[in-house]
Steps between C-alpha positions, in 0.01 A plus 500: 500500500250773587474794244620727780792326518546459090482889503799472747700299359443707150850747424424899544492510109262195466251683697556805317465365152169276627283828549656607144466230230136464376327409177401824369386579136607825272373825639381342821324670750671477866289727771754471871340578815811575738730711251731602800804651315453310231768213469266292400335731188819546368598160442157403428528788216853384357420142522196488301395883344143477548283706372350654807570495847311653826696546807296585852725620746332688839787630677589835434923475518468141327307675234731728419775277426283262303447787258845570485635141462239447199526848344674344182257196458254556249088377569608527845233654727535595812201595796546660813291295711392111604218311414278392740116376483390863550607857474707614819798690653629309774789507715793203432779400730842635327700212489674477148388241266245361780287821540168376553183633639427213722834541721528778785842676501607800696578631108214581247434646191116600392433313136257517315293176342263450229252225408664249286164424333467869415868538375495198291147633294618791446886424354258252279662221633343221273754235526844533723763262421676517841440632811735522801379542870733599739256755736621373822161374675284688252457185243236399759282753384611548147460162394139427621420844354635379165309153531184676603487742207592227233805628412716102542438400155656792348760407689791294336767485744484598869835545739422499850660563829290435785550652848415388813455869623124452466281411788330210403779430193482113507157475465507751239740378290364135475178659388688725225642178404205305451347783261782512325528146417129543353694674190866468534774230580788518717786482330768528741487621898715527788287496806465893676760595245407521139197329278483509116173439379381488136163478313380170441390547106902637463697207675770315351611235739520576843772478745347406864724550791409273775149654475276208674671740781502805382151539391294649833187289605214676689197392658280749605418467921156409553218769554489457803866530607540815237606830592388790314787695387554860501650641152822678572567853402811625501494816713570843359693818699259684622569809276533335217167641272404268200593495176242484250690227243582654164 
């Protein structure tokens, strides 16, 4: 059995509780890049109390009812935007939980994005306990951002959701993945679903899920067959003026 079809198979409250049930310490320090309306925070909050907890959320109407859902949870903080590998407003399709810069819609909304390596300097992020990643295409430039600036080591857990929105998402992902296993192991993943990785100097015994297929292999074409690639910007309205990040 394929871990596509283990993640089938799984009941609607086994794959809730999956992306819920971690080992965290006291006071633990949970940053979630997706907060939507924050179903996700809340449980994470009553479940395990930690100390701290940043919540990214770029849609305006999604925003709103994060901050609403999480009023009553204390070290709870919330930010009106996405993270991104630079500082941007962009326009996203408006499609509910799978609003996503990378998918045309006849419905937008203008958001606005900061760097994630800025972001995490200046909250003083010196060691995170857990982050989630739920950015609908946007992990593809998140994560390398994260592993360029040195920032995996401080990182103890990492939740991902990986979306093949992305132009060139296979090949990007396999290469995410073999960075990541440079300083983490995977401890459980269904394949183009969800991926639990933690830091190597924290594991306990590891739970692998058929991963001899689940891990991504890449070999890069030769030179001569390579293509260079134009970096994609997500386009902005055209009367949109920037926003000088705060």
């Amino acid at each position: 059995m394929n871990s596509t079809q283990a993640w089938i198979e799984l009941s609607a409250f086994d794959k809730v509780q999956l992306t819920r049930e971690f080992q965290l310490p006291a006071g633990a320090v949970i940053v979630q890049l997706g907060g939507y309306a924050g179903g996700w925070t809340t449980a994470m909050w009553c479940r395990y109390h930690p100390r701290v907890m940043h919540v990214f959320e770029p849609v305006p109407k999604f925003y709103r009812e994060l901050q609403k859902n999480v009023a009553a949870c204390q070290g709870v903080s919330t930010y009106p935007f996405g993270l991104l590998d630079e500082d941007i407003r962009a326009a996203m399709s408006d499609e509910e939980d799978g609003s996503s810069v990378f998918v045309a819609s006849s419905r937008t909304v203008v958001a606005r994005f900061c760097d994630v390596h800025r972001v995490f300097k200046e909250l003083s992020l010196h060691h995170v306990d857990l982050v989630y990643m739920n950015i609908e295409g946007s992990e593809f430039r998140v994560l390398p951002r994260l592993q360029d600036q040195g920032w995996l080591p401080q990182l103890g857990q990492v939740l991902i959701q990986y979306h093949k929105y992305h132009p060139e998402a296979t090949r990007a992902r396999a290469e995410i993945t073999q960075r990541l296993l440079a300083t983490h192991e995977l401890v459980w993943g269904y394949d183009w679903i969800w991926e639990l990785w933690r830091l190597r100097a924290s594991c306990g015994p590891t739970q692998y899920l058929n991963c001899h297929e689940f891990i991504p292999s890449y070999t890069p074409p030769a030179p001569a067959a390579e293509k260079a690639e134009a970096p994609y910007t997500p386009p902005a309205p055209a009367a949109e003026k920037a926003e000088a990040p705060s």
